[in-house]
DRENTINU-591010 format. One record per residue (C-alpha): residue in three letters; x, y, z. Coordinates in pm, whole numbers, plus 50000, padded with zeros to 5 digits. Example, Ala and Ser with C-alpha at 12.3 -4.5 7.8 and 13.67 -1.06 7.14 Angstrom:
ALA512304955050780;SER513674989450714;
This chain:
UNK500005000050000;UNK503045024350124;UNK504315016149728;UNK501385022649571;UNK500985059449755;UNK504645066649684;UNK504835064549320;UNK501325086049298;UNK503205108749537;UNK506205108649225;UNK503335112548990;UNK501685142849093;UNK505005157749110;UNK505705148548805;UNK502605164248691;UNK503205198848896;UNK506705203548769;UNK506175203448385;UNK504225230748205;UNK502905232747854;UNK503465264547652;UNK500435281547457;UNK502415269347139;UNK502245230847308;UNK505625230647367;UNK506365213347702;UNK508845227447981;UNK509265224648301;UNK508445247348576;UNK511225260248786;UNK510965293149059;UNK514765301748942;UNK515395316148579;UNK519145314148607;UNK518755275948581;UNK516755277248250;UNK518675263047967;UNK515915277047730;UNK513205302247731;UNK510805318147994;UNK507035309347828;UNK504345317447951;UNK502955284548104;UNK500745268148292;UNK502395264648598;UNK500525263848863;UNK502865271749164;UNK503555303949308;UNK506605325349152;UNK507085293948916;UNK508195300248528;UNK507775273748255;UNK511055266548046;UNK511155254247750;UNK514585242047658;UNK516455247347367;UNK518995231747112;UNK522915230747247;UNK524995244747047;UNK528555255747037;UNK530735285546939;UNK534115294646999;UNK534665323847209;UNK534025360447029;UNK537445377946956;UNK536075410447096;UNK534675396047433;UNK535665367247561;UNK533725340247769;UNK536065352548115;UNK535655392248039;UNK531685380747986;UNK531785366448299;UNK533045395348462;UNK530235420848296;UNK527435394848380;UNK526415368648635;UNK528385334948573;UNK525275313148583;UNK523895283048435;UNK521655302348192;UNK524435328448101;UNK526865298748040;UNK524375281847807;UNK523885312847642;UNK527095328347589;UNK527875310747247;UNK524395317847109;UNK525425360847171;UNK528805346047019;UNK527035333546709;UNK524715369346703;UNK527985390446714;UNK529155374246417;UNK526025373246181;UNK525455412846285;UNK529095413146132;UNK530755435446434;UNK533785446346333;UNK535475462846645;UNK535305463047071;UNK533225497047010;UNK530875479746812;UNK530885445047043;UNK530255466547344;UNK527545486147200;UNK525475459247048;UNK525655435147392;UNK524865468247586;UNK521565469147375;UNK520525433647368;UNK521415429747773;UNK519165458347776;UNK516315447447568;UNK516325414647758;UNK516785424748087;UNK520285409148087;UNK519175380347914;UNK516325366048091;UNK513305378947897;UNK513765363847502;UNK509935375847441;UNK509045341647484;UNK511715330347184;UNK513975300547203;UNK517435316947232;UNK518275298046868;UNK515875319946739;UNK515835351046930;UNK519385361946890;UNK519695351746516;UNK516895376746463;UNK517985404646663;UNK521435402746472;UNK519435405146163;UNK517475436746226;UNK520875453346365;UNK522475446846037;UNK519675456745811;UNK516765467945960;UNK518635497846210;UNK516445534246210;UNK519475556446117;UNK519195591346203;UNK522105612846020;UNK520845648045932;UNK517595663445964;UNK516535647945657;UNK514825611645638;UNK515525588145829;UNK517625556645648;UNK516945518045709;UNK520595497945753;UNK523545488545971;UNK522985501346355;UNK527545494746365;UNK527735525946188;UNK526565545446508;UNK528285523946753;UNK531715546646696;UNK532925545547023;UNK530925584547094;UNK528025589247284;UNK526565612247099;UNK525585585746858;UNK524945559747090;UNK522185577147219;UNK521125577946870;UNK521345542346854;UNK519815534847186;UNK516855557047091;UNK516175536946830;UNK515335511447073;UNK513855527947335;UNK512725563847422;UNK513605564947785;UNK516375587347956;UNK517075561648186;UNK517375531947992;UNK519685546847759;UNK522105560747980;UNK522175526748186;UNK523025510147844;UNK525855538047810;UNK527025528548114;UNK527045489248041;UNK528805493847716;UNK531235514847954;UNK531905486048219;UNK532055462747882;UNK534745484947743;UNK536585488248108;UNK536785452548116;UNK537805445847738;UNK540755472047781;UNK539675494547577;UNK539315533447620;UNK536005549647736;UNK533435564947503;UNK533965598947386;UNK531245630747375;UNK531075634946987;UNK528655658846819;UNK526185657346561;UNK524695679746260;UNK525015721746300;UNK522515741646501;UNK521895772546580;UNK520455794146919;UNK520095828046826;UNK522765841446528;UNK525755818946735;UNK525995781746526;UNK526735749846706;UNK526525713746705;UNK523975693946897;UNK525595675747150;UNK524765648447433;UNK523625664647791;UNK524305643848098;UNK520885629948282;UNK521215642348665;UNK522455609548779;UNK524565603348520;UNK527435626148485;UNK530075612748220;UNK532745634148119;UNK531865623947776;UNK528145642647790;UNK527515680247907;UNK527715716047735;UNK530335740947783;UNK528455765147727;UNK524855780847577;UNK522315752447572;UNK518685748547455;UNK516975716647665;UNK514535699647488;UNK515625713747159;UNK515115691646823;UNK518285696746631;UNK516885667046384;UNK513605681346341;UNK509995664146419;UNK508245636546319;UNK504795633946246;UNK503335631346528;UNK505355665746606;UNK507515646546827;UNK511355652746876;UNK513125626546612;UNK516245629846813;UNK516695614247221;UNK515605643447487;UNK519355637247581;UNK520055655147264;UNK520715692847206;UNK521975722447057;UNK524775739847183;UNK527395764847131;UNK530225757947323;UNK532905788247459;UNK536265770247464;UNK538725802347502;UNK539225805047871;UNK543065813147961;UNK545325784047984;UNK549085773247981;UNK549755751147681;UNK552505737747506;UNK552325712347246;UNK554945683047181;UNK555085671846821;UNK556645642646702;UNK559625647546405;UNK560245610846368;UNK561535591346075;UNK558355571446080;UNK556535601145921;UNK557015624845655;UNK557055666045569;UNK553635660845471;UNK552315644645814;UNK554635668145996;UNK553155697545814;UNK549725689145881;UNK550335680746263;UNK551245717146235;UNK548235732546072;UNK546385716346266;UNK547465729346599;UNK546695769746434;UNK543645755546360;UNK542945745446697;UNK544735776846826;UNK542405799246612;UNK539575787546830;UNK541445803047173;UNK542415839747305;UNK545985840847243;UNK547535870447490;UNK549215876147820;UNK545865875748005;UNK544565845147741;UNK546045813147678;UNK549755814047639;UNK551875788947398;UNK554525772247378;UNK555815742447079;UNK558425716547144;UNK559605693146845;UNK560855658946934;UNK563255633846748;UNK566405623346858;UNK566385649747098;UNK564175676247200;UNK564305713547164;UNK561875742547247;UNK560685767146981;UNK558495787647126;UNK557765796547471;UNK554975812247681;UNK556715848347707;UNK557355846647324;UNK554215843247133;UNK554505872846895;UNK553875860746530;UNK552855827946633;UNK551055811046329;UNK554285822946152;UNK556655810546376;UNK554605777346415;UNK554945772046017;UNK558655776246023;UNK559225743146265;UNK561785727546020;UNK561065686845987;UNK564005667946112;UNK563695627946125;UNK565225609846373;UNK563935587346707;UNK560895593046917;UNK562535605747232;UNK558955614047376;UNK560495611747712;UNK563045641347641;UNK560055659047508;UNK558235657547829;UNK560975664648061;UNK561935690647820;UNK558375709447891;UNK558325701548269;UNK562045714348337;UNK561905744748092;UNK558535753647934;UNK556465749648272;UNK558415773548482;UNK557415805648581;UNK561075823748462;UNK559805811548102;UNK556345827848150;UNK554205802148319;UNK551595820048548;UNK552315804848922;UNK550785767349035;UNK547355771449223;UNK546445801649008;UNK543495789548856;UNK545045787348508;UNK545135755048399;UNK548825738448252;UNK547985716047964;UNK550565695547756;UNK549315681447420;UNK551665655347309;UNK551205645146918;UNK553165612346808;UNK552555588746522;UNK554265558746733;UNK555525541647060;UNK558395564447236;UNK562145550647239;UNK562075540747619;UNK558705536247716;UNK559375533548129;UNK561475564948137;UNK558295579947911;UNK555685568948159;UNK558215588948432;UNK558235617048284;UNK554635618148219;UNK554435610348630;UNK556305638148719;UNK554435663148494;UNK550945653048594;UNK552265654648991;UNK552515685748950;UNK549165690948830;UNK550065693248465;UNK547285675348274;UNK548515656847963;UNK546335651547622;UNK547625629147389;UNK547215627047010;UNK548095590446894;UNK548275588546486;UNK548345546246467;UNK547595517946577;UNK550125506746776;UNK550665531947082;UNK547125529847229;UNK548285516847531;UNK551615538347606;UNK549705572647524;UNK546675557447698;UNK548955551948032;UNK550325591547982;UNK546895608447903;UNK545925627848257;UNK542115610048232;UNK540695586847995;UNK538835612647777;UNK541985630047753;UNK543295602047494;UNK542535608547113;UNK543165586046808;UNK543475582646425;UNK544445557846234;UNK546605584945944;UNK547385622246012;UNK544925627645697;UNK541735622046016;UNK543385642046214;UNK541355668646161;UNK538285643446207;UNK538915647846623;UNK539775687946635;UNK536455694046778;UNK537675670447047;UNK541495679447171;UNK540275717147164;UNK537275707747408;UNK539645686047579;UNK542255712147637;UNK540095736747731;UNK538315718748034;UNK541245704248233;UNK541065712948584;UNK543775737548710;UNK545135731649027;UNK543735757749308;UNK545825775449607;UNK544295787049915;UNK543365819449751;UNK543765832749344;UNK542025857849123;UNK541285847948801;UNK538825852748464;UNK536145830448299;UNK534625836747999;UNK530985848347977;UNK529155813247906;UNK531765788548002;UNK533035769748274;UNK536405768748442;UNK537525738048653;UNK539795740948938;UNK541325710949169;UNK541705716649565;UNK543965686049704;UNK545805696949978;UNK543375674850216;UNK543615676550600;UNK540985660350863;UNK538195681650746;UNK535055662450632;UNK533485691050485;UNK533925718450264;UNK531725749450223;UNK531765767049919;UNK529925799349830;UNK529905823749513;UNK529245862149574;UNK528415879949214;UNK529275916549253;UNK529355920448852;UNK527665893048615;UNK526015859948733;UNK527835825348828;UNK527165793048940;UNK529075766849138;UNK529155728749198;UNK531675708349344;UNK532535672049389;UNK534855648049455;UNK534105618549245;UNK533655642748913;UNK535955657448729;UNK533875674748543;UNK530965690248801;UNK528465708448662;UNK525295731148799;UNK522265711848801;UNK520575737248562;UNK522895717248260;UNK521525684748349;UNK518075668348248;UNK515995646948433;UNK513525619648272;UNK510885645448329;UNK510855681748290;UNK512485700348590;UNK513485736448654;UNK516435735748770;UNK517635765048958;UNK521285779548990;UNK523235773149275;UNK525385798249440;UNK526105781149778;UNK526745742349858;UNK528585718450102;UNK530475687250005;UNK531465659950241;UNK534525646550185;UNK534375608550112;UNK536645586550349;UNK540095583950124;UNK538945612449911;UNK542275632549794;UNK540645653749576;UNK537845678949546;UNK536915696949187;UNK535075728349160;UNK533365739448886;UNK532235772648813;UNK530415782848534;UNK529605818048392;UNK526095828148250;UNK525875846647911;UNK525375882348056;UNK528955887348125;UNK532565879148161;UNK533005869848517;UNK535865881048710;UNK536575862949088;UNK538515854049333;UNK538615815349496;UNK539675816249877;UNK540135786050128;UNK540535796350461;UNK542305774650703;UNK540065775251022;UNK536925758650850;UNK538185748450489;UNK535145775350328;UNK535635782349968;UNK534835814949881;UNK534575827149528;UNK533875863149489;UNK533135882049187;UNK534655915649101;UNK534455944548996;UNK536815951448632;UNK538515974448517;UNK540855981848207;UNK543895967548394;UNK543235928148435;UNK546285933248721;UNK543925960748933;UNK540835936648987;UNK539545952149341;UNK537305930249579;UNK534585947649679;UNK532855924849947;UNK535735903050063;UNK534695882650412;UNK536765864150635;UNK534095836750729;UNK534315816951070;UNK532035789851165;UNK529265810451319;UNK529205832051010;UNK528565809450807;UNK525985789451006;UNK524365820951053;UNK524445827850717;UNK522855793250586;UNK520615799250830;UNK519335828750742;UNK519005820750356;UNK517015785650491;UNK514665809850697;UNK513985833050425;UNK512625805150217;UNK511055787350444;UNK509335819250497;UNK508025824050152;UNK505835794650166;UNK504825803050554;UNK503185836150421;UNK499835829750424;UNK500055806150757;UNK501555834350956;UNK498535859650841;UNK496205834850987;UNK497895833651268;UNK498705865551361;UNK494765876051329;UNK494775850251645;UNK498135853651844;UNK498325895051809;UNK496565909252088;UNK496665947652070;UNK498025962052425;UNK494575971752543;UNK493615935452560;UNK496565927252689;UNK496335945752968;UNK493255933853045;UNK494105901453050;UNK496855911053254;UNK494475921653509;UNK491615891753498;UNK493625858553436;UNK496935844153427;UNK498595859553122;UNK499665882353415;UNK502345911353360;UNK504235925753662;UNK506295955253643;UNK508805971553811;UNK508336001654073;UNK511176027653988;UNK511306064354130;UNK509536075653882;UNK506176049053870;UNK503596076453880;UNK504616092453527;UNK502566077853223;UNK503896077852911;UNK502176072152638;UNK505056070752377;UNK505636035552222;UNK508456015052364;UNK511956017252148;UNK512005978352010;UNK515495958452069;UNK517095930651955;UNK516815899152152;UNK519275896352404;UNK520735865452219;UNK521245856351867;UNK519615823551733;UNK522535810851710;UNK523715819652022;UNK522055786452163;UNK525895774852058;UNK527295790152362;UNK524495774352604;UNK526175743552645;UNK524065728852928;UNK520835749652708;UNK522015728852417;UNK521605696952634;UNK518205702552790;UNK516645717852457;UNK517845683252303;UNK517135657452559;UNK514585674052792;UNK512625700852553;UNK509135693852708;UNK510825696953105;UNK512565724452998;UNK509675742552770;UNK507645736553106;UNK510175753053314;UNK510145783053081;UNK506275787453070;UNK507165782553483;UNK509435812253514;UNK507035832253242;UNK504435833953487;UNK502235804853327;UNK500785772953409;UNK501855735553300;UNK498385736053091;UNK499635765452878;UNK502395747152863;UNK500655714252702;UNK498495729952503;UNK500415761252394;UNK503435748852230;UNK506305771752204;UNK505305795451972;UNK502465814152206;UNK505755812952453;UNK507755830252222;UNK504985856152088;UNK503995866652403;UNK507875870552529;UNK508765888052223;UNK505785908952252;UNK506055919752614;UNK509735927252597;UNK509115952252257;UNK511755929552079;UNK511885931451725;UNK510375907051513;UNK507035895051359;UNK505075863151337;UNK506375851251042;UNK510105851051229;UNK508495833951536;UNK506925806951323;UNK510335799251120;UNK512515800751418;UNK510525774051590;UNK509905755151300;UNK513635755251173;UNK515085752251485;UNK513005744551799;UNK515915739952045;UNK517605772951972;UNK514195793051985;UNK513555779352271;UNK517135784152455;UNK516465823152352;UNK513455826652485;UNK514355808652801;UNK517195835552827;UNK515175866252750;UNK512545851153050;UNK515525845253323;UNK517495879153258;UNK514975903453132;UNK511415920853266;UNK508295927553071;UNK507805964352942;UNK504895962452815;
């Protein structure tokens, strides 16, 4: 009998663990998706959480050249399912024919995301699934190009290692902000893991805003800030630089739009360019035409961006320096060619021992003007550890490094010199050169200059300037503060960013104001060596400050001035010395008078209840409790009708900060100690229950003629109960009722 029972016990298991698909496939039910070999169908399972899987053909395929099966495995979870999935992605790369890692990273970035990392196939065996996605990315891709029409082909010809167009090809996907960017930053992590360089910004078709022409360009979503997305400089959000469909929709991603960029803030920069044998008069004349073209876009001048040129081969030599830029374009053209070895590492110490010293015009480290070094080569240097040395010693300094690689073979060396990762550029001939312009000007322009305890510097109406603070001591936090005397700038700081921007240039997933920011505090992470500040100037005017650190309480303070003809007589007009209480005061206040704003209507309501005129307040004082008891002086029989002068309260707010023990009971004891107040006021425990503190404070204020209104007593106890509270308790125990 027990046999019989047990194998109907194996049968209706049997029975509850295999599904049948609407298309009559069978499966088998499972609660875990990572151990389907197959497909998620919908099923008839009848358990809770349970998925039917129907499983698939095996099949095998050597691992992809661009990713293999270990760097998968370090992207994505190492699973059964993943495992028996891998070669059928394997087998998609190669029908989509990808070509390169940009490409590979791009299209397993959009199928993880279309999939949800591979676990929803849209109930497809993966033998079919992936061979059709690989077929619409090859020919069935929306293409978006120019404002024009739209073309039908190959999605690989967006996936060109920019984000500008992978946005383009993740739109054509998927319309959401935040699904694109978290594809962006997959096909980041794939590229990471691959070796390969990160994604660069890019820009699309011309555009205009107002008479100025620019390019539309890739913002960063708040949430994801990339130094490969963001404008430096005028902006339209929500612009359509591709023009509407017909629905009057934008054709382009929301991430999308036009800007015109200001790239001519002062700087320090010398370029190295390679006179090796490996290259010719005509590469060696175009590597020089096309640093006046990118020089044409800057402010050459004293107060500008100064220059400097050093030509490498067997040896190094200087040809123009930063206190001899007179006839520049001419003197730039008359570099002679001279082939010999790529001594890059003579080049660089070269430019750090000579060019980057203040005796040969350099403006001093920590003024706010950034040093930039842009090193052109067609090849891999001579001694590539004495190279990396050099480039060690520069960027300790705080000299950033952009490097220009014309091959195929020196990714890795200039990759290891470049200061960040978007600060490496490459072409495959010096004939594309020209191709990433755009891109070594930007780059140049938006390296962070290293910041003293105090400079004065210029910015460029419309632009931002970056500045690095890293001389790090046990502080946690950092205050900084912008005070426009002349123009209007913004600030934003951060230690993880290198490129922090205002939260008026980023876009959410819905539509936001975003206002500008003129004061913030950043904590400083555990291990953090490094905090950037960015500062950006609107489009009213050129913005002239000054950045100051103070020692006692690590505030930043950037001031704007006042200009005059002279760039060297820039006079502060409002310069503070700020000290803890200062500047608590002050964030206090500004929190207050906002708080305010939306308190408006609250406080007329209750003022109509809580403002007795003095009539009835003397009567009260006469029938009830509310009593008022004043002081006999020699002179008690004189009335005067006159108004009493009002004062200030004996204490500041934020005088609480002195009341140690005040501190302590407001904290831990606030209804004993509110009690003992109402006490010592002449009121019962009742008025103390039911009142609050703000009748307490009213009626103090009130019978003490101390300045203030309603609206004050209703923020102060709102913002800060304890400190309200601490003041009134003084006023009661060292002062007397006037009134």
């Amino acid at each position: 009998m027990l046999y019989f029972f047990f194998l109907f016990f194996l049968f209706k298991i049997s029975l509850q663990t295999s599904c049948l698909s609407q298309k009559n496939q069978t499966g088998l039910c499972m609660n875990n998706i990572n151990n389907c070999l197959g497909s998620e169908i919908t099923g008839n399972c009848t358990g809770q959480n349970l998925i039917c899987c129907i499983s698939d053909i095996t099949y095998n395929q050597p691992n992809n050249i661009f990713i293999s099966k270990q760097n998968f495995f370090k992207i994505f979870a190492n699973t059964p399912r993943n495992n028996y999935l891998y070669p059928f992605i394997c087998e998609a790369l190669d029908l989509a024919k990808i070509g390169d890692e940009y490409k590979a990273s791009a299209f397993i970035a959009i199928l993880a995301g279309e999939t949800n990392k591979f676990e929803n196939l849209d109930q497809q065996l993966p033998s079919e699934y992936f061979k059709k996605f690989a077929l619409n990315w090859r020919t069935n891709g929306t293409i978006l190009i120019s404002n024009g029409q739209s073309q039908k082909g190959d999605l690989s010809v967006l996936a060109d290692g920019t984000f500008f167009n992978f946005t383009q090809l993740a739109h054509s996907f998927t319309t959401k902000l935040n699904d694109i960017v978290s594809r962006a930053d997959m096909s980041d992590r794939i590229l990471e893991v691959i070796g390969r360089k990160r994604m660069k910004r890019g820009h699309g078709i011309k555009c205009e805003i107002g008479n100025k022409v620019g390019y539309a360009v890739p913002l960063c979503l708040n949430g994801f800030r990339k130094p490969y997305c963001g404008c430096e400089g005028t902006q339209a959000q929500r612009s359509c630089p591709y023009g509407f469909d017909l629905t009057n929709k934008c054709r382009n991603s929301a991430i999308i739009t036009c800007c015109v960029e200001s790239l001519k803030n002062a700087m320090d920069l010398v370029f190295a360019i390679d006179s090796s044998s490996s290259i010719g008069i005509y590469e060696f004349n175009q590597t020089k035409e096309f640093i006046i073209k990118l020089l044409n876009n800057l402010e050459i001048g004293l107060e500008d961006t100064r220059v400097g040129v050093i030509r490498f081969n067997n040896d190094a030599k200087e040809f123009i320096t930063f206190n001899n830029n007179s006839n520049l374009f001419e003197s730039i053209l008359d570099i002679p060619f001279n082939p010999g070895k790529t001594n890059t590492s003579g080049a660089l110490k070269l430019a750090n021992e000579k060019l980057f010293q203040e005796n040969n015009g350099m403006r001093p480290m920590g003024s706010g003007i950034p040093k930039v070094l842009v090193l052109i080569t067609d090849g891999e240097s001579d001694s590539k550890n004495e190279t990396l040395s050099e480039a060690n010693r520069l960027k300790e300094r705080g000299i950033n490094i952009v490097t220009v690689g014309i091959c195929n073979v020196c990714e890795e060396e200039l990759f290891e010199i470049a200061s960040y990762k978007q600060s490496f550029f490459q072409v495959n001939n010096y004939d594309e050169i020209f191709d990433i312009l755009d891109g070594v000007s930007r780059s140049s322009n938006i390296q962070p200059a290293k910041a003293s305890d105090s400079f004065e510097q210029k910015i460029y109406q419309d632009s931002y300037r970056y500045v690095s603070y890293n001389e790090m001591d046990s502080n946690q936090t950092f205050y900084i503060s912008i005070e426009n005397i002349n123009g209007k700038a913004s600030i934003a700081a951060s230690f993880d960013d290198t490129m922090p921007k205002t939260q008026s240039d980023y876009i959410n997933e819905i539509d936001e104001k975003m206002d500008q920011v003129d004061e913030i505090s950043v904590i400083r992470p555990e291990n953090a060596t490094n905090l950037t500040i960015g500062i950006k100037c609107d489009n009213s005017s050129d913005c002239y400050f000054r950045l100051k650190i103070t020692n006692e309480t690590r505030y930043i303070n950037v001031t704007t001035l006042n200009y005059t003809s002279d760039f060297t007589t820039l006079h502060d007009t409002t310069e503070k010395e700020f000290t803890l209480t200062t500047r608590i005061t002050h964030v206090t206040s500004q929190l207050t008078t906002k708080i305010s704003t939306f308190l408006t209507s609250l406080c007329q309501n209750l003022q109509e209840i809580l403002i007795m005129d003095s009539s009835n307040m003397n009567q009260q004082a006469n029938n009830n409790k509310w009593s008022i008891t004043q002081q006999p002086t020699a002179h008690s029989n004189n009335v005067h009708s006159e108004p009493h002068a009002k004062r200030n309260w004996t204490i500041g707010l934020l005088g609480c900060l002195k009341d140690i023990k005040g501190i302590a009971c407001a904290s831990f004891l606030f209804p004993l100690y509110l009690c003992m107040t109402y006490s010592k006021a002449g009121q019962g425990v009742c008025d103390c229950i039911f009142g609050g503190l703000l009748p307490l404070r009213v009626k103090v204020r009130t019978e003490r003629a101390i300045e203030g209104s309603i609206c004050g007593d209703v923020c102060a106890t709102c913002c800060c109960p304890c400190c309200a509270l601490i003041q009134t308790a003084h006023e009661v125990e060292h002062t007397q009722p006037i009134i």
